[in-house]
C-alpha positions in Angstrom: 19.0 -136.0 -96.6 20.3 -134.9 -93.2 23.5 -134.8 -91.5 24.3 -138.4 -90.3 21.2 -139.9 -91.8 22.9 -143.2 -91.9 20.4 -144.5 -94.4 23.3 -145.5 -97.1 24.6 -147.4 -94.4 22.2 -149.6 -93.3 22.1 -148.1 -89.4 18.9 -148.3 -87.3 17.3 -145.6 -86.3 18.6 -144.8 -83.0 22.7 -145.5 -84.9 21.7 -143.1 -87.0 20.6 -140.7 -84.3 23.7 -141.3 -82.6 25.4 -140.0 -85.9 23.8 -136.6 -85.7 24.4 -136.2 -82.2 28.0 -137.2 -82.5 28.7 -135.0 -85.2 27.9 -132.1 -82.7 30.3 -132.0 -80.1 32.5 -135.4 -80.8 31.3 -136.7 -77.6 30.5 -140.2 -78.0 29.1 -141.1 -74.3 26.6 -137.6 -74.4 25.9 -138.7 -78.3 24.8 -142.2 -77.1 22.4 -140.2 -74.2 21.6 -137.8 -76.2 20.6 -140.8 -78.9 18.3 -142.7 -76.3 20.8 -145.5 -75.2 21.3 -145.9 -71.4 22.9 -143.9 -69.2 24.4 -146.1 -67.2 26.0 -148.0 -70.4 26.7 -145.0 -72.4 30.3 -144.6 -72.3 30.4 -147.9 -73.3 28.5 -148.3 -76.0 29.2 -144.6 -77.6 32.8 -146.4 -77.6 31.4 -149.4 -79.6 29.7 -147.6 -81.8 32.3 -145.3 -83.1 34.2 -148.0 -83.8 31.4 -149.9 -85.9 32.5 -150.0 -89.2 28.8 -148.7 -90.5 28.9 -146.5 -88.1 32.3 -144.8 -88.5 31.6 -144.5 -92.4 28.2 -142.8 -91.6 29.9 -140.0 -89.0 32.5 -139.7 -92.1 29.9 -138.8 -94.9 28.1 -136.8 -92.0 31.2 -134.4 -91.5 31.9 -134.2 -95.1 28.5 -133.1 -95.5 28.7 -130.8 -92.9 32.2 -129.2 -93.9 30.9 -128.1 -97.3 27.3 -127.0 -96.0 29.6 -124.8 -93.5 32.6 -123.6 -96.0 34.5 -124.2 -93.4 37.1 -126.5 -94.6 41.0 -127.6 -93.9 41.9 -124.6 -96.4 39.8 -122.0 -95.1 41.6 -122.4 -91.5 44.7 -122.5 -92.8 44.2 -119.6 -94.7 42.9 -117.8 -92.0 46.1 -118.7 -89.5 48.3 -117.7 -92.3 46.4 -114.4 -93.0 46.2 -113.4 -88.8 49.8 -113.9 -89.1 50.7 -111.7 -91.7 48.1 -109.1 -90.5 50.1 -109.5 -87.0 53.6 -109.2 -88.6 52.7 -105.7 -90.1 51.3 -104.5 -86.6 54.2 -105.8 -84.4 51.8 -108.1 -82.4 54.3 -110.9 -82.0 52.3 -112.9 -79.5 49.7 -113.4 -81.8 52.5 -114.1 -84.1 54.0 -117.2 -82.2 50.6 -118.3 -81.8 49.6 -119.1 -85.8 53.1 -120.1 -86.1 52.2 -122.7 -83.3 48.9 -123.7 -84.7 50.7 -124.8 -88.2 53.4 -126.0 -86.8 50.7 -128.6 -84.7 48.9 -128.9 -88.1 51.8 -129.7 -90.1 53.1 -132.3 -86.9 56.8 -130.9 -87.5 57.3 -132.3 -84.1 58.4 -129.5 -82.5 55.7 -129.4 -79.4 54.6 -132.3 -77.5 51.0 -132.4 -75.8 51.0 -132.9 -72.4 49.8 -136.3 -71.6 48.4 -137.6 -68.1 49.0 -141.0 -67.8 47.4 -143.0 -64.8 47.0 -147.2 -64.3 43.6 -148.0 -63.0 43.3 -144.6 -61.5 46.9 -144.5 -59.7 49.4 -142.5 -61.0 52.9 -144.3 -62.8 56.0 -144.2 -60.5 57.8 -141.2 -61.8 60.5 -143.5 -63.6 57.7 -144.9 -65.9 56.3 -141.6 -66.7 59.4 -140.2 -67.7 60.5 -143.0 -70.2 56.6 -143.1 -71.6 57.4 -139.4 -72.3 60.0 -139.9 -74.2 57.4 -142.0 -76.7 57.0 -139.9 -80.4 53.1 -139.6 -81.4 54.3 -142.4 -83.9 54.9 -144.9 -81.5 52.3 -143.9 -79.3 50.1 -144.4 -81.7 50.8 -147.4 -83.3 51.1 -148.6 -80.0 47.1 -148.1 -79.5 45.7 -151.1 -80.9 48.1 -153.3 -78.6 46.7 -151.4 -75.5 43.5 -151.3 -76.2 43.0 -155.3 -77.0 44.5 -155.7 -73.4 41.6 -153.6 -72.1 39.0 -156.0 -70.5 35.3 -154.8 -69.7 33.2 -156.2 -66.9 30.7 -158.6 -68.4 28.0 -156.5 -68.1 29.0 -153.8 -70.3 29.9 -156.4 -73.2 27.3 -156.3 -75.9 25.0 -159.6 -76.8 27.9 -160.9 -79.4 30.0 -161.5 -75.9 27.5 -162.7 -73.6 25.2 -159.9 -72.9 22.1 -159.8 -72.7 20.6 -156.6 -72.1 19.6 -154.4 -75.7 20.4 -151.6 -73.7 24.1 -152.5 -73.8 24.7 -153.5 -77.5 25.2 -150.5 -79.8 24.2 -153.0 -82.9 21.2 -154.0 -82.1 19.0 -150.9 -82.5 15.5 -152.5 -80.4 
């Protein structure tokens, strides 16, 4: 069985091609292209589709499948960072030092960095008062604040799929015709 084949799942053929192509890169707009859905639609509907329950569990199994083909695993990173650390202790390279300690520290969410976040509203940047008390959100809030936001996101028509009133097949990420 290949990476993504979807088959457990129950995904049509061109879901299932989106899987593998996803997979690649993470890129959900080039995976739909790259998968044969429109263009035009395709940040769209890579959007739907990674959010399709069938979908999301077949891009699961097709990573897991993928991390042990590879070796490459949580561990194995860790490991490394840890090991470049210690190899950079003993040779006084305290850049590269700083720089695994960094990388676990991220990996471990201690919350001692914050990403740097643009924030815009319809393309326009926040007045600078807004921006500073949205920075002062944790990664918590922010995040369980992301289902709110994203329900008060509304679409133009014509990228909705056929279940909201669309009819083009090109559009809807669940029908695979």
């Amino acid at each position: 069985m290949a990476w993504g084949d979807g088959s457990k799942c129950g995904l049509g053929a061109k879901q299932r091609q989106f899987v593998r192509e996803f997979v690649k890169d993470l890129n959900a707009t080039q995976a739909a292209i790259r998968a044969g859905y429109s263009v035009k639609g395709a940040e769209s509907i890579g959007c739907q589709l990674i959010k399709n329950t069938k979908v999301a569990q077949a891009i699961e199994e097709a990573q897991e499948q993928q991390e042990k083909a590879s070796g490459i695993t949580e561990d194995y990173i860790l490991a490394g960072i840890r090991d470049a650390i210690d190899m950079a202790r003993t040779k006084g390279q305290a850049a590269i030092v700083l720089k695994g300690l960094e990388l676990l520290g991220r990996h471990y969410k201690l919350g001692m960095w914050v990403d740097r976040r643009d924030i815009t509203s319809a393309g326009q940047a926040l007045p600078a008062a807004t921006v500073a008390t949205l920075a002062q959100v944790t990664d918590e809030q922010f995040w369980a604040l992301a289902p709110v936001l994203e329900a008060c996101v509304i679409e133009p028509e014509a990228d909705r799929p056929a279940e909201l009133g669309c009819s083009d097949p090109d559009l809807d990420p669940i029908s695979d015709e």
